[in-house]
C-alpha positions in Angstrom: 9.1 -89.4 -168.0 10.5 -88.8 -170.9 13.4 -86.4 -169.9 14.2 -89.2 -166.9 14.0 -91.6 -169.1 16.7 -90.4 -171.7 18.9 -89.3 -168.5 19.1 -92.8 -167.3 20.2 -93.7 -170.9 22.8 -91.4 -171.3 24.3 -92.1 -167.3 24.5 -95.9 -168.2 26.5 -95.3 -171.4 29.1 -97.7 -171.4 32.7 -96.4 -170.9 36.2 -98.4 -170.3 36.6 -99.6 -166.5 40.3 -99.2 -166.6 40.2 -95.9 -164.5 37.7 -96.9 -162.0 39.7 -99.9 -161.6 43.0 -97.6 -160.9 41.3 -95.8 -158.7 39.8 -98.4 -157.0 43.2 -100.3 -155.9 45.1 -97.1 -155.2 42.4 -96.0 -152.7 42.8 -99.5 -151.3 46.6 -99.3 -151.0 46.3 -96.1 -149.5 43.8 -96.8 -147.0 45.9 -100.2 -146.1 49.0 -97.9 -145.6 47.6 -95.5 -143.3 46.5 -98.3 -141.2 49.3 -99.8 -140.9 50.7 -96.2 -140.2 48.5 -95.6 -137.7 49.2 -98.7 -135.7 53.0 -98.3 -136.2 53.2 -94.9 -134.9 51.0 -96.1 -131.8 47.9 -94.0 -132.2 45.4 -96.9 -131.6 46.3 -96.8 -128.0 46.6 -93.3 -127.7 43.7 -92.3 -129.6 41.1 -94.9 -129.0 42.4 -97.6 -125.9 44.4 -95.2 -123.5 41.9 -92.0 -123.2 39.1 -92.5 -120.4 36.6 -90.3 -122.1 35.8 -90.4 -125.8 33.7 -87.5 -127.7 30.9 -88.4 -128.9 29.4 -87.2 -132.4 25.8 -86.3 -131.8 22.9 -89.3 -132.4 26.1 -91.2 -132.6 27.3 -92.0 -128.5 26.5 -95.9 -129.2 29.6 -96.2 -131.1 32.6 -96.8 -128.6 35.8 -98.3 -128.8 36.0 -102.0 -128.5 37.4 -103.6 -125.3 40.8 -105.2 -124.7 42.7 -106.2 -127.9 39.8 -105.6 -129.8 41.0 -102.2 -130.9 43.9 -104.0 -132.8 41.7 -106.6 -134.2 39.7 -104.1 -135.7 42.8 -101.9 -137.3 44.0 -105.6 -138.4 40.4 -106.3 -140.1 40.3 -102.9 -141.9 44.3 -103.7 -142.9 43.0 -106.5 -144.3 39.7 -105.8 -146.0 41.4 -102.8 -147.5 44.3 -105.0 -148.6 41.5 -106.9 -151.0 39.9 -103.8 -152.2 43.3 -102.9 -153.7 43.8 -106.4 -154.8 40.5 -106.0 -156.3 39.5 -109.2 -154.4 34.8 -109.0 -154.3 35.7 -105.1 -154.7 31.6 -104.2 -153.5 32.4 -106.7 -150.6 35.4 -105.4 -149.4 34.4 -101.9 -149.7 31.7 -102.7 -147.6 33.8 -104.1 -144.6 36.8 -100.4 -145.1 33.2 -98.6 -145.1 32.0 -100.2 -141.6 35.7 -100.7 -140.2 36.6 -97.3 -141.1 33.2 -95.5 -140.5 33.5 -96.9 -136.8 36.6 -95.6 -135.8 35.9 -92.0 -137.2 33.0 -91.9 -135.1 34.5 -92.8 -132.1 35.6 -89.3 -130.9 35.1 -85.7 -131.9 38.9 -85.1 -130.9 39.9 -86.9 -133.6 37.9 -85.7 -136.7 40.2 -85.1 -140.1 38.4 -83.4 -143.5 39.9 -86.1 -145.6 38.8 -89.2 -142.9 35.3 -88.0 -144.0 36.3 -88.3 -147.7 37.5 -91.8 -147.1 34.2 -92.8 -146.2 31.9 -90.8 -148.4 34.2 -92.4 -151.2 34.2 -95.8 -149.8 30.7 -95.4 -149.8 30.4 -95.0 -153.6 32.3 -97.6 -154.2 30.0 -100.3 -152.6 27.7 -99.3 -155.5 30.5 -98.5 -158.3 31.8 -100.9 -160.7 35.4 -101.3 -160.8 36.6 -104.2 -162.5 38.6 -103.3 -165.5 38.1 -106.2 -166.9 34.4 -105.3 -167.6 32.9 -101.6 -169.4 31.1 -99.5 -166.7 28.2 -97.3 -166.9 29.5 -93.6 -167.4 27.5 -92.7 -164.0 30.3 -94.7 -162.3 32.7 -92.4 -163.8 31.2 -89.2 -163.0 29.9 -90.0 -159.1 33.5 -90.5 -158.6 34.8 -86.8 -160.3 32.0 -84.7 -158.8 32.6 -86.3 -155.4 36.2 -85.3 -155.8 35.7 -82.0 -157.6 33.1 -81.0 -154.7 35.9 -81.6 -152.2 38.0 -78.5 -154.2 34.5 -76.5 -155.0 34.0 -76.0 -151.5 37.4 -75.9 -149.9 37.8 -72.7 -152.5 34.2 -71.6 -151.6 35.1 -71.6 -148.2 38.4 -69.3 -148.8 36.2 -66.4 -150.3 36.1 -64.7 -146.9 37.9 -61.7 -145.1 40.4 -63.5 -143.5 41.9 -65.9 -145.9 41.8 -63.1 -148.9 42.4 -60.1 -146.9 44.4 -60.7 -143.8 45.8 -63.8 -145.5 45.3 -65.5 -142.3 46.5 -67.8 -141.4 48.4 -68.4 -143.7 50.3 -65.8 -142.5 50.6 -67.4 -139.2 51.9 -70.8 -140.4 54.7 -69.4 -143.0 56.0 -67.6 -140.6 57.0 -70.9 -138.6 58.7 -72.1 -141.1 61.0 -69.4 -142.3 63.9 -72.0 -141.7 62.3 -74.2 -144.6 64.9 -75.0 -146.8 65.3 -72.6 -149.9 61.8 -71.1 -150.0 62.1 -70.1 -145.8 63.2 -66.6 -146.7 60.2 -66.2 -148.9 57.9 -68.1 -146.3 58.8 -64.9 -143.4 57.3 -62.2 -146.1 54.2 -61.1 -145.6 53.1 -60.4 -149.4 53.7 -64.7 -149.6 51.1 -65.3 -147.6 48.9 -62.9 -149.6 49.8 -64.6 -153.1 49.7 -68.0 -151.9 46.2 -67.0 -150.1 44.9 -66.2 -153.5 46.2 -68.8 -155.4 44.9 -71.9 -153.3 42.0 -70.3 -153.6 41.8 -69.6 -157.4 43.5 -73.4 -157.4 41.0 -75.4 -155.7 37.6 -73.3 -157.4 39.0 -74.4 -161.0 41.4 -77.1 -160.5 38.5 -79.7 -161.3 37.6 -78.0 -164.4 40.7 -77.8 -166.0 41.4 -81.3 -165.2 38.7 -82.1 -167.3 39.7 -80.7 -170.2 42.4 -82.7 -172.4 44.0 -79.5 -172.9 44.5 -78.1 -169.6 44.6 -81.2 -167.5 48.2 -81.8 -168.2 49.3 -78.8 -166.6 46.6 -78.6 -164.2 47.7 -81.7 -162.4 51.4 -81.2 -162.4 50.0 -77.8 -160.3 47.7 -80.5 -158.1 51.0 -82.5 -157.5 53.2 -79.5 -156.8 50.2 -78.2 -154.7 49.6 -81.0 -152.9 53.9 -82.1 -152.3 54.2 -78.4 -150.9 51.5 -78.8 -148.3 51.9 -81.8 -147.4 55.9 -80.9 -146.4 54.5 -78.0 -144.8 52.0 -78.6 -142.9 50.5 -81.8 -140.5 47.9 -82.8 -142.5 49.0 -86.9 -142.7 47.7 -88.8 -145.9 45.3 -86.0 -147.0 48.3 -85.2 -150.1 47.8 -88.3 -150.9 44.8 -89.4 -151.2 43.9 -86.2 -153.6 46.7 -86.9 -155.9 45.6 -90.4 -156.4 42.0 -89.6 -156.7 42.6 -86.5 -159.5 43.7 -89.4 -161.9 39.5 -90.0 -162.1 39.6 -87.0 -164.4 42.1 -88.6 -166.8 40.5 -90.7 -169.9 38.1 -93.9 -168.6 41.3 -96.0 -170.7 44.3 -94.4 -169.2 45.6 -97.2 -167.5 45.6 -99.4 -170.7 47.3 -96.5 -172.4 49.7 -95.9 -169.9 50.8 -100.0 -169.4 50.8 -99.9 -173.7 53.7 -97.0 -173.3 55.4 -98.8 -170.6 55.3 -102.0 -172.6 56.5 -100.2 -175.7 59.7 -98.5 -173.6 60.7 -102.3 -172.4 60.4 -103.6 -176.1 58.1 -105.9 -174.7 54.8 -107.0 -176.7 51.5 -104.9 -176.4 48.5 -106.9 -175.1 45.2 -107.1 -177.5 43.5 -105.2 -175.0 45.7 -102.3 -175.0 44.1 -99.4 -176.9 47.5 -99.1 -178.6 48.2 -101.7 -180.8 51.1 -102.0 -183.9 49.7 -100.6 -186.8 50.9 -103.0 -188.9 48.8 -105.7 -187.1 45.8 -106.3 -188.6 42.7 -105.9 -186.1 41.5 -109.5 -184.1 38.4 -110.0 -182.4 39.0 -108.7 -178.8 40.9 -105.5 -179.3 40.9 -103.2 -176.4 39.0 -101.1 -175.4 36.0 -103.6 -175.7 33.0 -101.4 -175.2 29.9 -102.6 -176.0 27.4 -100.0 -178.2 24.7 -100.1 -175.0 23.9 -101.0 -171.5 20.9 -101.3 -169.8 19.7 -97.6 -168.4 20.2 -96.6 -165.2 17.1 -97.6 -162.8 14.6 -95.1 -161.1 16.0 -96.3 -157.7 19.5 -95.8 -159.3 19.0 -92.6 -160.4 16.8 -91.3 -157.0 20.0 -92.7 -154.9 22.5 -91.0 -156.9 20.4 -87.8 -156.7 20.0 -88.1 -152.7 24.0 -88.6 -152.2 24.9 -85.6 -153.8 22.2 -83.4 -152.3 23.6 -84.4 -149.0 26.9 -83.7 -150.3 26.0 -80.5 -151.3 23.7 -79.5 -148.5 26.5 -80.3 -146.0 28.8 -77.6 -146.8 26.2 -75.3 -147.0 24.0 -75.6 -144.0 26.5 -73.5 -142.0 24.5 -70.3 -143.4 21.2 -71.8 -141.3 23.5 -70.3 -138.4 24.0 -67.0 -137.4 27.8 -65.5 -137.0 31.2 -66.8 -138.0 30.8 -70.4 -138.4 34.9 -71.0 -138.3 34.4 -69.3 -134.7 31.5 -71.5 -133.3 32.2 -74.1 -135.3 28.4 -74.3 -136.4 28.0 -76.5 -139.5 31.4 -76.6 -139.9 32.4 -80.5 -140.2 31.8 -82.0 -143.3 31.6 -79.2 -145.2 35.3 -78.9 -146.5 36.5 -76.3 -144.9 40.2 -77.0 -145.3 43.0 -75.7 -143.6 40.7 -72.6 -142.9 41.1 -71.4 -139.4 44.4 -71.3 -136.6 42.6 -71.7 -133.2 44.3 -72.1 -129.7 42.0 -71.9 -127.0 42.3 -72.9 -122.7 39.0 -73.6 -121.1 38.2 -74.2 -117.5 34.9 -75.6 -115.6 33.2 -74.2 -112.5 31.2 -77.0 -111.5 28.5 -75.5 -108.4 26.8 -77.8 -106.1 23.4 -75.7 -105.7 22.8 -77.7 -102.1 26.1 -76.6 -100.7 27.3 -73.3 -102.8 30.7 -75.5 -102.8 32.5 -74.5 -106.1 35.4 -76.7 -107.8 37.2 -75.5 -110.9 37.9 -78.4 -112.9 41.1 -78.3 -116.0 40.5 -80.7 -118.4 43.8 -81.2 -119.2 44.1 -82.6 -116.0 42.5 -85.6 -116.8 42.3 -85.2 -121.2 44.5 -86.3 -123.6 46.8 -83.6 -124.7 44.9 -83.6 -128.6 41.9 -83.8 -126.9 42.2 -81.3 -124.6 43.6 -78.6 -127.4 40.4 -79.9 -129.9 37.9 -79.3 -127.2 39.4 -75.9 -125.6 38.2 -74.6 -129.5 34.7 -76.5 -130.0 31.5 -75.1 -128.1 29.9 -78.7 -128.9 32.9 -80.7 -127.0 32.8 -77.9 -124.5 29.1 -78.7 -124.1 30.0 -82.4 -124.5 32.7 -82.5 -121.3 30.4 -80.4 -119.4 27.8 -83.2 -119.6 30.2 -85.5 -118.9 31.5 -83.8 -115.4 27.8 -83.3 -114.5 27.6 -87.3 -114.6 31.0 -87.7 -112.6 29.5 -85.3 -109.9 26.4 -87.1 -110.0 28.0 -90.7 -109.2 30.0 -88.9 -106.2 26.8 -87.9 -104.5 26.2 -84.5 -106.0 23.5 -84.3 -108.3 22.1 -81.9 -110.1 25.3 -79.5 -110.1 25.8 -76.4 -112.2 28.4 -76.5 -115.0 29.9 -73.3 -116.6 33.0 -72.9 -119.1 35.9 -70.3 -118.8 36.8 -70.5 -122.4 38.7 -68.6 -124.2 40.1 -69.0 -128.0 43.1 -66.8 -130.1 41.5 -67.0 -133.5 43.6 -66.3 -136.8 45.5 -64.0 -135.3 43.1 -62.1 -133.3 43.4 -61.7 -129.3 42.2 -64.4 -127.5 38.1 -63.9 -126.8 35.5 -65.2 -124.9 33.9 -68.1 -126.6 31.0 -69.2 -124.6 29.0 -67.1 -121.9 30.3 -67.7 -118.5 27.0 -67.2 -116.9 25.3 -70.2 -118.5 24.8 -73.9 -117.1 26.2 -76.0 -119.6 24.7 -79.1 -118.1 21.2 -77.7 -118.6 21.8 -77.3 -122.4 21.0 -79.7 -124.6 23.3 -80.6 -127.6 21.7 -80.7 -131.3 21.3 -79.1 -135.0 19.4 -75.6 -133.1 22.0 -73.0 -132.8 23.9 -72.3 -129.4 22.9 -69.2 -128.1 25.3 -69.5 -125.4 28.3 -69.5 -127.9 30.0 -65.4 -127.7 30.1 -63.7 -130.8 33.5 -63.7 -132.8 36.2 -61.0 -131.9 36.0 -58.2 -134.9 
């Protein structure tokens, strides 16, 4: 009791909101950009209005697209709620609505899943419960939720990379430099093998300690000019949209809880302009008034039981996540078991075809079905290489059948996946009727063990 007790102290020790503030309007500006990104570049329709069969995630097939225009009004909603979480306009509020606006569309389809769309909403999460008015001291477990839930994202990404392929065969990187030996200056260096090798290792060495050293007041300097140049290079390279971005804004949570005020102080100073009595840096030759900045009061009521029990909850999910891919047997980048949500970033390079033979037991009529046929083109290349959408679609044709007066139909997959470089492999067993399986968190026995 005792032990909790002083915990709870120490998490609610005040600190300057300044930084939770900072991050708390750049993750709003950011999130209002990619909408309007999104809608610009016309993926609402393409994504969420124009396909005629959505993925669904499992325990999750209630949420669908809405009707009509009601797609739009929904990107123009989260626009908007997102606009006042930068603004700063009733922050909890608004993070609310970019949690349920944004949560909703991630959840619409399996085809579209991103690492870092999962990261928006985990954060936007926390921050319905975070403090972030810099006008007003937080409570240091504000602070902290904030830097382990980013430092976990790195943990784990580098986690991840401690395997055969990413360390060994440096694949695939190897794969993806070699596409782009026509990049401008470094292209040359991009077509050598040994580069893929080097930069193998050091993403991985970058994301395990990249958190740490931005920590430190020493190292954090340096540390984050690397996360910039890290983060600028991949980001040019590869497709990965505002991912760059969004963990170059979050690393400033590792600066000092101040930092802002110090930073607008400097800037202030440079223009010859005034400093404001709630900068940390005032003139020297001023003497002190009431109200100086930082104003941090000596205490704060402790963190409460329920506090503490929800914090604690979060982060086990957060860590269990990444880890419950060992509950599987086999390669989890091949099946794809427990591999969502678990950070595995820019891990795998997977190409895959698949092909249904849907049997009518009544008859002994067969029809081989392409999904592409009838599939967007991003869906049809997401499911070819995911046993769960191949399971999903199989479902899906066994209901079609059904309404055309065939019930009851057999459903097996011709699937076959090129995996970091390997020769393409079976990935599910061809003998099986996908439509008597049932999707879940069991393993799939009917998914082929990874090529050697």
């Amino acid at each position: 009791m005792h032990a909790s007790s002083g915990l709870r102290r120490a998490l609610a020790r005040p600190v300057d909101g300044a930084a939770l503030a900072a991050f708390r309007a750049l993750f709003g500006a950011l999130l209002l950009i990619g909408s309007v990104r999104f809608a610009a570049r016309g993926w609402i329709a393409s994504m969420y209005i124009d396909p005629g069969y959505h993925f669904p995630y499992w325990g999750f097939a209630w949420v669908r697209p809405w009707p009509g225009p009601g797609m739009y009004l929904h990107f123009v909603a989260l626009a908007l709620a997102a606009l006042a979480l930068a603004l700063g306009l009733r922050p909890r509020l608004a993070a609310l609505a970019c949690f349920l606006l944004f949560t909703h569309v991630e959840l619409i389809d399996k085809a579209a899943y991103l690492n870092h769309y999962y990261f928006v909403s985990v954060v936007l999460l926390l921050l319905i419960f975070v403090p972030t008015r810099g006008d007003r001291p937080a409570p240091t477990w504000a602070l902290y939720a904030l830097r382990l839930q980013v430092g976990l994202v790195y943990c784990f990404a580098g986690v991840a990379k401690l395997r055969g392929d990413w360390l060994l065969r440096a694949q695939p990187l190897k794969t993806w430099l070699a596409a782009h030996a026509d990049f401008p200056l470094l292209g040359p260096l991009f077509a050598r093998p040994e580069t893929a090798t080097i930069m193998s290792w050091a993403g991985a060495a970058f994301d395990l300690t990249v958190p740490f050293l931005l920590l430190h007041p020493r190292t954090r300097p340096p540390a984050f000019a690397a996360l910039l140049g890290f983060h600028a290079l991949t980001g040019m390279l590869f497709p990965i949209g505002m991912f760059p971005w969004l963990m170059s804004a979050s690393a400033l949570i590792f600066f000092p809880p101040d930092w802002p005020r110090r930073l607008r102080a400097r800037l202030l100073r440079a223009l010859g302009r005034p400093v404001p009595r709630d900068s940390p840096h005032v003139p020297k030759d001023r003497p002190p008034v009431p109200g100086d900045s930082p104003h941090v009061p000596k205490d704060m009521p402790p963190l409460s039981r329920a506090g503490l029990a929800a914090l604690t909850l979060h982060f086990a999910v957060q860590i269990a996540l990444p880890l419950r891919h060992h509950l599987y047997p086999g390669d989890h980048a091949w099946s794809e078991e427990g591999y969502r949500y678990a950070w595995h970033v820019m891990l795998v390079e997977k190409t895959g075809t698949v092909s249904y033979r849907v049997r009518d037991p009544a008859s002994g009529r067969v029809f081989v079905v392409h999904p592409e046929d009838t599939l967007t083109a991003q869906q049809a290349a997401q499911m070819a290489i995911a046993p769960d959408m191949i399971l999903d679609y199989a479902h899906h044709l066994a209901a079609q059948f059904a309404a055309r007066g065939l019930p009851g139909v057999e459903v097996r997959a011709d699937a076959f996946v090129a995996f970091n470089g390997r020769a393409s492999a079976r990935l599910i067993d061809p003998a099986i009727d996908l439509a008597r399986e049932r999707d879940g968190l069991r393993s799939r026995p009917w998914i082929l063990p990874a090529p050697p």
